[in-house]
N, C-alpha and C positions, 0 to 999 in steps of 0.2 A: 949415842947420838941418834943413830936411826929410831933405835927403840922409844925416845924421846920426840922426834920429830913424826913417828907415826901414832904414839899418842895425840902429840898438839893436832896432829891431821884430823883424828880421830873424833877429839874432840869437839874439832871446827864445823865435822859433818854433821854431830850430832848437834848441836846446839842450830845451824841450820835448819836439818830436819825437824827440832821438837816442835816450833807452831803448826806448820802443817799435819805433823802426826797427830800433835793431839786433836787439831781440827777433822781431822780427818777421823781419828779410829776414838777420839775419847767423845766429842759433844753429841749429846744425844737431843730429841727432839720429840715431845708429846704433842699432836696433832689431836685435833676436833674433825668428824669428818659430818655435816650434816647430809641428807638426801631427802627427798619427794617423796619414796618408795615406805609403803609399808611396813609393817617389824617383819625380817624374816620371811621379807616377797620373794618366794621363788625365780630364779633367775635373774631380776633387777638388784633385788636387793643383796640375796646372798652372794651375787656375785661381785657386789660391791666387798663385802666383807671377807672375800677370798682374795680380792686385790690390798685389801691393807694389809691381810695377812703374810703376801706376797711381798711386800714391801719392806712389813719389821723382819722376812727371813733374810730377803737379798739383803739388806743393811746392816744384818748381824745385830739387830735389838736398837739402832742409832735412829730410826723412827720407829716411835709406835702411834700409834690411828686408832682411836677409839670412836665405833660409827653412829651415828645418832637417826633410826628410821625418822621418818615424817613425824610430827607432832610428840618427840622425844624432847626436843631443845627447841625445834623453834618449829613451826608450819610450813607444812611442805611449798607454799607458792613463797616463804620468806626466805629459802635456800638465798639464791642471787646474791641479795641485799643485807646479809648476814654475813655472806663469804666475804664480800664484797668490802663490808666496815672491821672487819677480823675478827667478828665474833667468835668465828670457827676459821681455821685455815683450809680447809676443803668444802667440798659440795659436787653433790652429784644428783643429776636430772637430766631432765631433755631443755636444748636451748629456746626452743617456741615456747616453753615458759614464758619466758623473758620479756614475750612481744612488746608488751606494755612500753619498756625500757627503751627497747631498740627493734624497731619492724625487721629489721635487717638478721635480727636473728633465729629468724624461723625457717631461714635459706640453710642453716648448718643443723636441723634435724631433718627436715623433710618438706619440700615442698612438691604440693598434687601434682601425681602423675609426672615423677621428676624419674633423678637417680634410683636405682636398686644399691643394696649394700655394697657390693662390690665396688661397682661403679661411681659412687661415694667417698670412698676410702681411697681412689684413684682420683679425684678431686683435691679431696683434704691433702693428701700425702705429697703427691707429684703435680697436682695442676695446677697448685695456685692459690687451693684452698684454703690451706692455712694459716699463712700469711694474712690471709684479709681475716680470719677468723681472729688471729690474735690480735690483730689493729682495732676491730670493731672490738674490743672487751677491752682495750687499755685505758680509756675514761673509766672507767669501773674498777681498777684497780685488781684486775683478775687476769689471769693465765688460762685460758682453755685448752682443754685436750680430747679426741675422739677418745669416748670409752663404755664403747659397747653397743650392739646393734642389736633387734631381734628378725630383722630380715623383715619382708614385704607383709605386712601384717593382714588381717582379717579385716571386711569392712563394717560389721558390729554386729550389735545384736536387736533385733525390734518383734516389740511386743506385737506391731501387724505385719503382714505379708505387702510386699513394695513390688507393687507392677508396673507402676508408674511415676511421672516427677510429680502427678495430683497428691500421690501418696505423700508427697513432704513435706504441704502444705500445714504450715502448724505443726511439725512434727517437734518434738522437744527431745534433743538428743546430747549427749555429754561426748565432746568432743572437742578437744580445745586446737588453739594455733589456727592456721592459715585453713584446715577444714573446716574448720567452723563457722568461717566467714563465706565460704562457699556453700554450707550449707543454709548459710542465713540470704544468701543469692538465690537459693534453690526456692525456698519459700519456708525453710524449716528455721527453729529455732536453738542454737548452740548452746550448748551448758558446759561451765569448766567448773570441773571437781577434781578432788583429788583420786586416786584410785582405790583408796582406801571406802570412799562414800558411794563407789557406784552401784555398787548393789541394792543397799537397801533404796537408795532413792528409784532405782528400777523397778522391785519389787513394791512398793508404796505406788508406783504410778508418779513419782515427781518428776519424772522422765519416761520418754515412749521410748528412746533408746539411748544404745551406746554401746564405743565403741573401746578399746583397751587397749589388747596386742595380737592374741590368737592364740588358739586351743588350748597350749600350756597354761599362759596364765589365767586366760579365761573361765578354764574350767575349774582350779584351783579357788578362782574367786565364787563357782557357782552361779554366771548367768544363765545359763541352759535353766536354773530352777525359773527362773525370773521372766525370760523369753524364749521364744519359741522357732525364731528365724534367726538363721545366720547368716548373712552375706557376705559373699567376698568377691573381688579383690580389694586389697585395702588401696584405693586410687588416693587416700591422700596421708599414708606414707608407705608409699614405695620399697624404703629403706632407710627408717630413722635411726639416726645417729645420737647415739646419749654421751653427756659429756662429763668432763672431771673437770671441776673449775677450782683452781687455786690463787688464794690472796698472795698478790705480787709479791708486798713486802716478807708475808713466809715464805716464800720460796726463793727468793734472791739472798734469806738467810742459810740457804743450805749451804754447804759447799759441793762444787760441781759434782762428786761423784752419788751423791744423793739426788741432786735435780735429776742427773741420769735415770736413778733406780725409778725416780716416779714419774718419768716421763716413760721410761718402757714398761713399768706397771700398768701406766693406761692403755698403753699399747698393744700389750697381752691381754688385756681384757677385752678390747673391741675385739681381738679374735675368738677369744675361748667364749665369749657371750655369744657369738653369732653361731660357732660351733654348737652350743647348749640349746641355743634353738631352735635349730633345724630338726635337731632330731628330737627335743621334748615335745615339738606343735607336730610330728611325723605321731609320736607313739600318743598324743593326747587327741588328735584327730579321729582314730582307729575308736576309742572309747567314744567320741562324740556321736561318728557314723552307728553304733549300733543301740542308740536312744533311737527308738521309734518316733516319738514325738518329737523330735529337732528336724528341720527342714534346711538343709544346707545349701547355698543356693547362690548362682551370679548375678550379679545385679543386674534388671533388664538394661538394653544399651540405650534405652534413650535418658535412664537418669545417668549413666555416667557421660554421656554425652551431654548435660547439664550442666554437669559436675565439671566438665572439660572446657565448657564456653566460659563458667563464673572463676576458674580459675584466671584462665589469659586476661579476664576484663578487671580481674582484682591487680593481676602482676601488673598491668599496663598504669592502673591507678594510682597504684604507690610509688612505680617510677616515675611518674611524674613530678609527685610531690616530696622524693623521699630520694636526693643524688646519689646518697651512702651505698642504699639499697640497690639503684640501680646500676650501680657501677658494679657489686657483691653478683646482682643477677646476670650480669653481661659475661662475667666471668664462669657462672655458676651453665649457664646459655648455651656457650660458646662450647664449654668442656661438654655437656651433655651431645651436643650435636655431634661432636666428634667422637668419641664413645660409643654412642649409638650405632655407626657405620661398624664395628667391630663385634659391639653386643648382638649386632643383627645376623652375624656369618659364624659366629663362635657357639656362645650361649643357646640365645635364640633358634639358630638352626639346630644346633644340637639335640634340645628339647623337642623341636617340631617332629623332629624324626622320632624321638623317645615314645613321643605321644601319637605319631600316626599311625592311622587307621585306616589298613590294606583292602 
């Protein structure tokens, strides 16, 4: 009777358990992954294709992600609105893409002279950030995730030497999102391409400049043949943020322990990308500085002081006409200010000592 009674038991558990099990350990899932980035762009790209990697090993093969660079499946500016209708269940790019769509979403890559990475990811994470990040992408039918940084990037490359804000008059530079409309404040003329196109349009003279990410990929891509000046800091992104956008409906198909894996897939990659570029723009700098003919160089202060007035007079504009945004920036505002008091005594001073000069 026991031995009977601990089968029926036995039994009852199992039959309990088999939907979930085979949910869990049988259904598997083929993913489309599109992106913005290049075939096999160093660090955007590849590190895209180490996080799907990442994904079918934590899953045990229950998703596989097959990555589609830019102009494989569809055009790098058509990511969004692809993911977005299910053509693909993923996408990866930076959200200032998007502006088009939603102004509001050039506050979650970078906006001039904001966040650094760090202090970004302290935003997104614990301030608030992404809450509003997911609500602004729910009309759209998409899930966003931080996934992947390259830190405070370079401020391009131009074919003249910039003494001054005269110099940007007419300038025709590739640089998309909210710098670009500062630079079209400044007197210059913004160009969005993909980053596939910027070179040759540089070398051709279709553009007088542009700007990418910094010495890593920069040099991979070959501007230094192209132009001759480099300036930095990159004032308008500080510390952009790339994102993993996924179509709701696939991912409300997963069961939980898989939305897990690709929610901390992305998560690992915002670090290990910001890792990867610290030190590849450290050891690609090193080759840049000893081209004689590259001229490395800080922008003088009265154009980032330009750069710094057409910012406030842009953000003041769009809150006016744009509640979404402005409530996104108040929050975006609020966190920076507070931040700052800590970036100022930690970081900040920490470096200052690094770099002074007895």
């Amino acid at each position: 009777m026991k031995r009977r009674d601990l089968l029926v038991g036995a039994g009852a558990l199992g039959l309990a358990a088999t939907p979930k099990t085979k949910a869990a350990g049988q259904s598997t899932f083929k993913w489309k992954m599109v992106t913005t980035w290049p075939p096999n762009f160093p660090g955007l790209g590849t590190g895209v294709v180490r996080m799907a990697r990442n994904i079918e090993a934590a899953s045990s093969g229950r998703i596989k992600i097959k990555v589609f660079a830019a102009g494989e499946l569809v055009p790098a500016f058509e990511v969004f609105d692809y993911v977005s209708g299910g053509g693909a269940e993923m996408g990866h790019g930076a959200a200032y893409y998007w502006r088009g769509k939603n102004e509001s979403t050039q506050i979650f890559t970078a906006i001039p002279f904001g966040l650094n990475a760090m202090e970004l990811n302290g935003w997104l994470y614990f301030g608030g950030g992404m809450e509003l990040y997911r609500k602004l992408y729910e009309p759209f039918n998409l899930r966003p995730n931080p996934c992947g940084n390259t830190g405070t990037q370079m401020g391009g490359w131009f074919k003249k030497e910039i003494n001054s804000v005269e110099d940007l008059q007419g300038l025709k530079m590739r640089i998309p999102g909210f710098g670009g409309e500062v630079l079209r404040r400044a007197g210059g003329t913004p160009v969005a391409m993909p980053g596939g196109e910027i070179f040759t349009a540089l070398q051709t003279g279709t553009i007088d400049a542009a700007e990418w990410i910094g010495p890593y990929n920069d040099l991979t891509f070959g501007f230094h043949k192209a132009a001759k000046y480099y300036y930095y800091p990159g004032w308008h992104e500080t510390g952009p943020a790339l994102e993993c956008i996924v179509n709701q409906q696939a991912f409300d198909s997963l069961p939980e322990d898989l939305q897990a894996i690709v929610d901390i897939a992305c998560s690992a990659t915002n670090d290990q990308m910001m890792a990867e570029y610290v030190a590849r723009n450290a050891f690609a700098l090193s080759e840049l500085e000893q081209m004689k003919d590259i001229k490395i160089a800080p922008f003088p202060k009265d154009v980032l002081a330009a750069f710094e007035k057409a910012t406030d007079e842009i953000i003041a504009e769009i809150e006016k006409r744009d509640q979404q945004f402005a409530n996104i920036y108040a929050s975006f505002l609020d966190y920076k200010n507070t931040v700052s008091k800590w970036t100022e005594i930690s970081e900040f001073a920490m470096l200052a000592n690094r770099y002074r000069k007895d």
